[in-house]
N, C-alpha and C positions, 0 to 999 in steps of 0.2 A: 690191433685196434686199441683205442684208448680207452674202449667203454663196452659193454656187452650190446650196445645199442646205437648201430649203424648210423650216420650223419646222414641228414636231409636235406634236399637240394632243393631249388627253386631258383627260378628265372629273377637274376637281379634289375635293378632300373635303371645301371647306366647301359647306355652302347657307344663305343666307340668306334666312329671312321675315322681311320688313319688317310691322307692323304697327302700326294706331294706336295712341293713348293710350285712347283707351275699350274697345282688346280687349287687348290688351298682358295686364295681368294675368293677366286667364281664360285667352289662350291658353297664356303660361307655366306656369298649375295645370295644363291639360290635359295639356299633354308632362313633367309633374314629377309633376303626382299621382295623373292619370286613366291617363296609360299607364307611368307609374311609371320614365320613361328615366332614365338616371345625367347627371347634372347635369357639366358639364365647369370649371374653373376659366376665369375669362375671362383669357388673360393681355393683353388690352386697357386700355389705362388712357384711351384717347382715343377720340371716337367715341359711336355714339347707346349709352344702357340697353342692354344686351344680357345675354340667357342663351344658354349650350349645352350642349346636350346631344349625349350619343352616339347617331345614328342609324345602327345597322348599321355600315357602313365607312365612311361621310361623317358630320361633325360639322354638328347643325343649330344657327345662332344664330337667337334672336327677337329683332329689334332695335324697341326703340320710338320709334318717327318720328313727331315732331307735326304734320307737315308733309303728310301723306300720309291718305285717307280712307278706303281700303279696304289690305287684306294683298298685298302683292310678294311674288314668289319671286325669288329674284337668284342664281346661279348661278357657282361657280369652272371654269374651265378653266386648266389648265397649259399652259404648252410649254416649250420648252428651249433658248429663242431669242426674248425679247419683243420686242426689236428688229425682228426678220426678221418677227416676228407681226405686229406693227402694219403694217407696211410690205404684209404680205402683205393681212391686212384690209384696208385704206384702199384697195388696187387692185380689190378687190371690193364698193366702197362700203360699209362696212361704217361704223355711224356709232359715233366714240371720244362719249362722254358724263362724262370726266374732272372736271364741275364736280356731279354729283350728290354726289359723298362722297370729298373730302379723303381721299388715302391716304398723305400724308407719303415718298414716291418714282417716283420717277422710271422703277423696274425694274416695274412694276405699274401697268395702267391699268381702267378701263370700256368695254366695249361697250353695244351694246344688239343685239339679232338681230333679225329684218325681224318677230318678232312682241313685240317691246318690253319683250324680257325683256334684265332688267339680267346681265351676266356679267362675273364676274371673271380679267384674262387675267394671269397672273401665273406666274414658275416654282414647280416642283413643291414644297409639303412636304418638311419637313426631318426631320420629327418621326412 
């Protein structure tokens, strides 16, 4: 560990569905014009198609993945120590998946949890 004092975790605000190209559109009408959610600006400029939306307290993006055949859920978690985080997962086997999606740093990485959901371990929101 990097510290006598174990990193904290907490449920992040983004979520991201992954979805193909042949549902990608409908699913984006759905959350834009069937449940009529407020569209979020992307401030993304790298990275797959994406929309988001405002979902309650979490922002959902729809990302479109050509690469993928059925819809992912991908999941942000914080802590306040990614360092000590990593350090702490990898003692609990926990498997890093860093080559899925290019995130341009070093302070933010990929897990996956023993049920093959992708999470994002990154510190908290600024905004």
């Amino acid at each position: 560990m990097t510290s006598n004092t174990p990193p904290t975790f907490t449920g992040g605000r983004n979520i991201a569905m992954k979805v193909p190209p042949h549902q990608w559109e409908e699913t984006v009408r759905f959350y834009r014009d069937t449940l009529a959610l407020r569209e979020l600006d992307n401030p993304y400029d790298t990275g797959p198609q994406s929309v988001g939306f405002e979902f309650g307290a979490n922002r959902l993006w729809i990302d479109r993945v050509p690469t993928i055949s059925q819809a992912e859920m991908w999941l942000q978690v914080t802590t306040d120590d990614t360092a000590a985080a990593a350090e702490l997962l990898a003692a609990h086997g926990v498997a890093r998946c860093d080559d899925i999606e290019p995130l341009g740093t070093t302070s933010a990485y990929w897990i996956s949890s023993p049920a093959s959901i992708v999470h994002l371990i990154s510190e908290p929101d600024t905004d």
